[in-house]
N, C-alpha and C positions, 0 to 999 in steps of 0.2 A: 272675334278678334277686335281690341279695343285701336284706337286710335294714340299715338305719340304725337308730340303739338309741341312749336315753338311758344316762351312764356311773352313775345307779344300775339301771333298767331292766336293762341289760345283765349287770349279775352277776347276777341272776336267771336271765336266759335262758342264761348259761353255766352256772349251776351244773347245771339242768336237762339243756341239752343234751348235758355230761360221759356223764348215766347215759344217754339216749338213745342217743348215738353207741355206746357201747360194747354194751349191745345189739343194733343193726343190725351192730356188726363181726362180735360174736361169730354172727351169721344167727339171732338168737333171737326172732324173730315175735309171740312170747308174751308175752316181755318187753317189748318193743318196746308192744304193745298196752297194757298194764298200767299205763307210763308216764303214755300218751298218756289212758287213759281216768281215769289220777288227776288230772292236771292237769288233766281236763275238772272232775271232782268237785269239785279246790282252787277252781274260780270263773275258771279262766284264761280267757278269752276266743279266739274264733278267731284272730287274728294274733296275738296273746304264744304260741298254741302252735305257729303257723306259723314262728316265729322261731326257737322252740326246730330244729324242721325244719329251718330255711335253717342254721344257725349249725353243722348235723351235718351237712349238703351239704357245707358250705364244706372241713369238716376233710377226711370222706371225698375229697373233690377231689385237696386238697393231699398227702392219703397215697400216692392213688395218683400223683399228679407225681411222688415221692419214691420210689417204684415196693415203697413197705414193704406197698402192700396192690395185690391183681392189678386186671385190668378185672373180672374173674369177682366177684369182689369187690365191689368199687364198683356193678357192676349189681344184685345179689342186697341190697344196700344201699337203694337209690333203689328197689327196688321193695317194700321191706317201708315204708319211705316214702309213694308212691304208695299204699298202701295204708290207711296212717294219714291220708292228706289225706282220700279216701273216707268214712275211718271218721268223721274231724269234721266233714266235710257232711252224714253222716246222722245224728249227733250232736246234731248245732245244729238240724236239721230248717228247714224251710220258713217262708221270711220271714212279717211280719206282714203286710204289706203288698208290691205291686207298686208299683217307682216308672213303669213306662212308658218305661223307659230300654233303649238293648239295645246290647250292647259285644261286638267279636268279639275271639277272644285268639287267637295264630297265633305258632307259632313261622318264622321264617325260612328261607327254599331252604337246607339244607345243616348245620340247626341241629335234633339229636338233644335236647338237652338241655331240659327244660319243665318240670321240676319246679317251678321260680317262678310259672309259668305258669300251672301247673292249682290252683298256691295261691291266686294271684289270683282265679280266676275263680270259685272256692269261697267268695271274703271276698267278691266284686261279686254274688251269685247269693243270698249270706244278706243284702245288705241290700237284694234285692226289684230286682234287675238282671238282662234277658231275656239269658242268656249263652250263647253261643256260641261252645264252647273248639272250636278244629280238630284245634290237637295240632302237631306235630313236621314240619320239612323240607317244604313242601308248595310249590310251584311259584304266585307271586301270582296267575300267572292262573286257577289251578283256585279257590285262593280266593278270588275273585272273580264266579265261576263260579256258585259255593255261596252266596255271600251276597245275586245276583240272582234266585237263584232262591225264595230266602225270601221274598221280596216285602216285606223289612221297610227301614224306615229307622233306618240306624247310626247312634249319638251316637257312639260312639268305636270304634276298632281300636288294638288292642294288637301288638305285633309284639316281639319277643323275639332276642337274640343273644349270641351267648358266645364264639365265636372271629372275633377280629380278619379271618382269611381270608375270612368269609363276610359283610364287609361292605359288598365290588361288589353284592350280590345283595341286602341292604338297602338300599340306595341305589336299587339297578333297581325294588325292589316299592315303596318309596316314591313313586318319580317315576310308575309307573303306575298307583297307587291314585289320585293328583293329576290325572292325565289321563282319567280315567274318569266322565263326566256325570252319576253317578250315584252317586260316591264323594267325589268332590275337598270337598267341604266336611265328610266326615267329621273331625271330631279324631282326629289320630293321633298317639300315644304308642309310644313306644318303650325297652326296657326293658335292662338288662343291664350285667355286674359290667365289661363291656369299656368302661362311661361312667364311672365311678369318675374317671376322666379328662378335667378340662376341655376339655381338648383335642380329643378325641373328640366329647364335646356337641357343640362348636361343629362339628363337619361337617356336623352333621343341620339345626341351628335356624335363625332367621332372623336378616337380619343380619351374618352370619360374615364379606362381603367376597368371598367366594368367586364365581368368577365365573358358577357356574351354580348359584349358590344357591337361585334362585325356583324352581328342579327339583325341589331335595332338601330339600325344609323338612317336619322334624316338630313337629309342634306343644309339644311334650314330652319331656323324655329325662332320664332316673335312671336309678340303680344300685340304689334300694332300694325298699319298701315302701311306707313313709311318707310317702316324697316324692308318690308315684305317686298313693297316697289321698288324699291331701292335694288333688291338684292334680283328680281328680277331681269332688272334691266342690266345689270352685269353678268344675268346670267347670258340674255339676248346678244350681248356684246362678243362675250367668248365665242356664242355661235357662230355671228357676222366672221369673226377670224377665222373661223375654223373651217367657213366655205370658201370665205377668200385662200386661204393655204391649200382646201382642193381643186382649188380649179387648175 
């Protein structure tokens, strides 16, 4: 899931990400670290440094399409990455509060790529949300599986995807999240730079015309951050109403 940025916003996060990215080219850990723990110092907050992240995904990505940097590369990259996400959830340390919310994050059957993923779950985990990241490629029924066995009740599931090809298999964990007694009224969001594309959205939402649309309906679908938290936290709102009205 790429990041959305305001156009003054956004020269910040590029100027940052310049010296970040070229750190993780050069495999320099150190430096890499150094960045990340000054911009904690400057006051940056967790998602302006997670932007800076997404915004040196993005480049590395495109290098390696361009085949000027290897996969050896690109992995030795995302993992000094993954390591700076780490580093700013112990950073930021332990919310003030618990909201009583619990969200699981899962990447898709087929879908290596999570790096958005586990940035999420680090920004939903520091504002006092019971998280539950899976991780990468995992078959809906075993997560399914894992989340019955929690004995807990889901406000939302996140689901994540990045290549087009592996979108029969989000479609499949959708419609069987929805057929599940025990799941169907979860919210589910859906994330990834492959919605960028109106187009796209509309396969998943409601509405589309589609004739087996009441199947595949996600509650939610962006390509960035913003959108995601945004949508969120209106979703936490409705809830707030909806126990104030039972009590």
């Amino acid at each position: 899931m790429r990041v959305k940025t305001t156009a003054t916003a956004s020269m910040k996060i590029a100027n940052a990400s310049r010296g970040y990215l070229q750190a993780v080219l050069d495999k320099d850990r150190t430096k890499a670290e150094s960045i990340t723990i000054n911009l904690i110092k400057q006051g940056w907050d967790m998602l302006e440094i997670f932007k800076v992240f997404s915004e040196s995904q993005v480049q590395i990505g495109e290098l390696w399409a361009k085949n000027i940097i290897t996969v050896a590369d690109e992995h030795f990259a995302t993992h000094i990455t993954l390591d700076m996400i780490s580093l700013i959830g112990r950073s930021f340390g332990k919310p003030r509060t618990v909201i009583g919310s619990v969200a699981v994050l899962s990447c898709v059957e087929g879908e290596f790529h999570y790096v958005g993923m586990k940035m999420l779950s680090e920004i939903l985990a520091s504002q006092g949300w019971d998280v539950h990241f899976i991780g990468q490629s995992l078959p809906i029924a075993h997560v399914i599986q894992t989340l019955k066995k929690s004995r807990k009740v889901f406000d939302i599931i996140c689901l994540s995807i990045t290549i087009p090809f592996n979108l029969a298999n989000l479609i499949a964990a959708i419609q069987t999240l929805r057929e599940d007694p025990l799941l169907k009224q979860t919210t589910i969001i859906v994330g990834g730079r492959l919605f960028k594309s109106k187009k796209m959205q509309r396969l998943l939402l409601k509405g589309t015309g589609n004739s087996n649309s009441d199947s595949i309906l996600a509650d939610f679908v962006t390509w960035n951050f913003d959108d995601a938290l945004a949508f969120i936290a209106k979703h936490q709102a409705r809830k707030r109403r909806r126990h104030l009205l039972d009590k």
